[in-house]
N, C-alpha and C positions, 0 to 999 in steps of 0.2 A: 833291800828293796821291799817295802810295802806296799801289799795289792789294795785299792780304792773298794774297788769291788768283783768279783765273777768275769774275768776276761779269758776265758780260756775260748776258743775253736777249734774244731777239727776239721778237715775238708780233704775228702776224695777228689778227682777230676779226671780222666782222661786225658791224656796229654793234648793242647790247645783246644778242649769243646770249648772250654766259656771263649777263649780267644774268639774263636771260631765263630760262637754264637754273638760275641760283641763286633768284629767284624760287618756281619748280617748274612752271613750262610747259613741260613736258619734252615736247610734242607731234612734235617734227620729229626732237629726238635731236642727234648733233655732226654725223648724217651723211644724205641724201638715203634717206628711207622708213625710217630708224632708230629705233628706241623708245627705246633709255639712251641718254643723253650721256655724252661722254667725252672727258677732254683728255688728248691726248699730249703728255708733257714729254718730248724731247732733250738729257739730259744732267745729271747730278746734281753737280754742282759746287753752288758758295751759292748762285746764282741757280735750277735747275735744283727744286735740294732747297728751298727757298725758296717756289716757286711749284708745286710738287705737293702742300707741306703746306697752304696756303692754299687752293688750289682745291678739294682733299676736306674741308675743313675748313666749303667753302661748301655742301657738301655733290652736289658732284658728283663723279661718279667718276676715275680719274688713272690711265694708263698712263705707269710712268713708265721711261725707258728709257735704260740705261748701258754703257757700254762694259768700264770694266774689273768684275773683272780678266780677260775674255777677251784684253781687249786694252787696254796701258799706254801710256798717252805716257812720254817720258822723264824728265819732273818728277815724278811718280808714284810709288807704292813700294806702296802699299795697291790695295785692293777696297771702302773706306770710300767713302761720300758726304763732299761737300762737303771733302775732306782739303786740309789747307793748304799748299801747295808754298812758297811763301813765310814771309811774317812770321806767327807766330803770336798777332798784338797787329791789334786791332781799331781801336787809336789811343785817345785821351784820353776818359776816363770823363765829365771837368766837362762839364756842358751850356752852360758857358762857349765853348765848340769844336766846332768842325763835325762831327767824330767824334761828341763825346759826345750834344751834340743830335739827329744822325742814328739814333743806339742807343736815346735813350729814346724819339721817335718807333715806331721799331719795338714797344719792349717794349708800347707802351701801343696798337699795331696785332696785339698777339700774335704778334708773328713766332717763328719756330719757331728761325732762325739764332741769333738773338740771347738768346731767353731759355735756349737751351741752352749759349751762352757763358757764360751768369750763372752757370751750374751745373755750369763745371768750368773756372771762371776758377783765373788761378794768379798768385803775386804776381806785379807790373809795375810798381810805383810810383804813378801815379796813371793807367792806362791799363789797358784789359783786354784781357789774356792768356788765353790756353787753355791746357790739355794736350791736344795736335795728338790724339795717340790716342784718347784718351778722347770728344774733340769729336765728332770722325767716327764714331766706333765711333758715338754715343750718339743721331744724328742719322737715321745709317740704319736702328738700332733703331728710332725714331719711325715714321718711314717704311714698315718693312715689317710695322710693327705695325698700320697705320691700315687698319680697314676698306675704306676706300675708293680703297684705292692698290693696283695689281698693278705689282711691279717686274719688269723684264725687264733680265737681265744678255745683254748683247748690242750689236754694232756696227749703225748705223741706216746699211742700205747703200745707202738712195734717200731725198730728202724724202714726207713723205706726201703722199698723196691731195687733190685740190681742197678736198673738203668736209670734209677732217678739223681740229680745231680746234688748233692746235700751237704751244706755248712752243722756241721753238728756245733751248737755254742751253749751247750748242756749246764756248761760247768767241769769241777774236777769230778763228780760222782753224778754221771751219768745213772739211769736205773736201771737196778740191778735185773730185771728181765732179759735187760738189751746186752747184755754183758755177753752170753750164752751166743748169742747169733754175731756178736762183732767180729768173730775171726771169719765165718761167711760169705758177710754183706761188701760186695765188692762198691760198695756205694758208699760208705761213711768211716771215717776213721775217727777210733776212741781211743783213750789212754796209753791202752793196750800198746805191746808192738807187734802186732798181731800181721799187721799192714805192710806190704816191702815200703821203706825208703821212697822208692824212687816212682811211687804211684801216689804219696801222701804229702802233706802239708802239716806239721803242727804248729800250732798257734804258743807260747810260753802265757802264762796269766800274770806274772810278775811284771807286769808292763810298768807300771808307773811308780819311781824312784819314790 
C-alpha cells in the first residue's frame, strides 16, 4: 500500500451527537448551553478536506482550520487543500483492485475527494491521475464556497475544549505540545491509545492501494 498523500484522522464523538445533530435536534449544540452545532476540523489535507465537506453537506455547520500558508511544513509548496506531496495517482481505476473498488465506493458515497479527481484526472494508463494544481486549487474552491464551512487559515496552538466536537486530520505527527494534554482531552483522539475503543474512531492513512 502506498499513501498519495497525509490521510490520516482521528475523531472523538459521543455516541449519536452528530447523528443527532444531522437529524436536526439541534437542542444542546456541539457545546454545553449552546444553540448551533459545530464541528471543528484540524487540518485540511484529503482526510481533513474529506470530512468538512461531508459534515456541511449533512448539514451541520464546519469550522475548518489550516495552517498554511501561514505556516509550511517542508513537503509543502502551496496554501491549497488536500495538495499532494507525493504520488499524484490514486492507484488502479478497475474495481478489479482495491484502489479501484475503494474510489467507486466513494463516488457512489459522494465524496468530495474523489469526484473532484474524476474532474481533472489526467492520462495514467489504467489508474487515476490528477493535475496536482488544479486538484487542490479546485477542492478548496469547494470548500470555501459551501455555506456551511467557515475556513480559518491559521496554526491550532492547543487541542480544543472538552465539549467541542473535533476531526483531528493532523497527520501522523500531530504537535508535539498536544501530545501532553491528549490523554485529557475527552474531545480529540490522536495516535496514542490513550482513548478507550469504544468512544474513538480511527482513521488508517494507507488508504490508497
Amino acid at each position: 500500500m502506498t499513501s498519495t498523500a497525509d490521510t490520516t484522522a482521528f475523531v472523538l464523538l459521543e455516541p449519536t451527537r452528530l447523528e443527532t445533530m444531522v437529524r436536526g435536534d439541534r437542542g444542546s449544540g456541539n457545546q454545553i448551553g449552546g444553540s448551533e452545532p459545530e464541528v471543528l476540523v484540524i487540518g485540511a489535507g484529503l482526510a481533513g478536506t474529506e470530512a468538512a465537506w461531508q459534515v456541511a453537506q449533512a448539514g451541520v455547520r464546519v469550522r475548518l482550520v489550516e495552517m498554511r500558508p501561514v505556516r509550511r511544513s517542508p513537503a509543502h509548496h502551496s496554501g491549497e487543500f488536500a495538495e499532494l506531496v507525493c504520488s499524484n495517482s490514486f492507484g488502479a481505476l478497475s474495481s478489479d483492485r482495491a484502489a479501484g473498488l475503494l474510489q467507486e465506493e466513494l463516488r457512489r458515497l459522494g465524496s468530495l475527494v474523489i469526484g473532484t479527481a474524476d474532474q481533472h484526472a489526467v492520462p495514467a494508463g489504467g489508474a487515476l491521475a490528477v493535475d496536482r494544481g488544479r486538484y487542490s486549487a479546485a477542492l478548496t474552491a469547494a470548500l470555501e464556497a459551501h455555506p456551511l464551512v467557515t475556513v480559518e487559515r491559521r496554526e491550532q496552538s492547543e487541542l480544543p475544549g472538552p465539549n467541542q466536537i473535533t476531526v483531528l486530520a493532523t497527520g501522523p505527527s500531530p504537535p508535539m505540545r498536544w501530545r501532553s494534554s491528549c490523554a485529557a482531552s475527552p474531545a480529540a483522539m490522536t495516535a496514542t491509545s490513550s482513548m478507550p475503543p469504544a468512544r474513538s474512531w480511527r482513521g488508517n492513512r494507507s488508504i490508497w492501494a
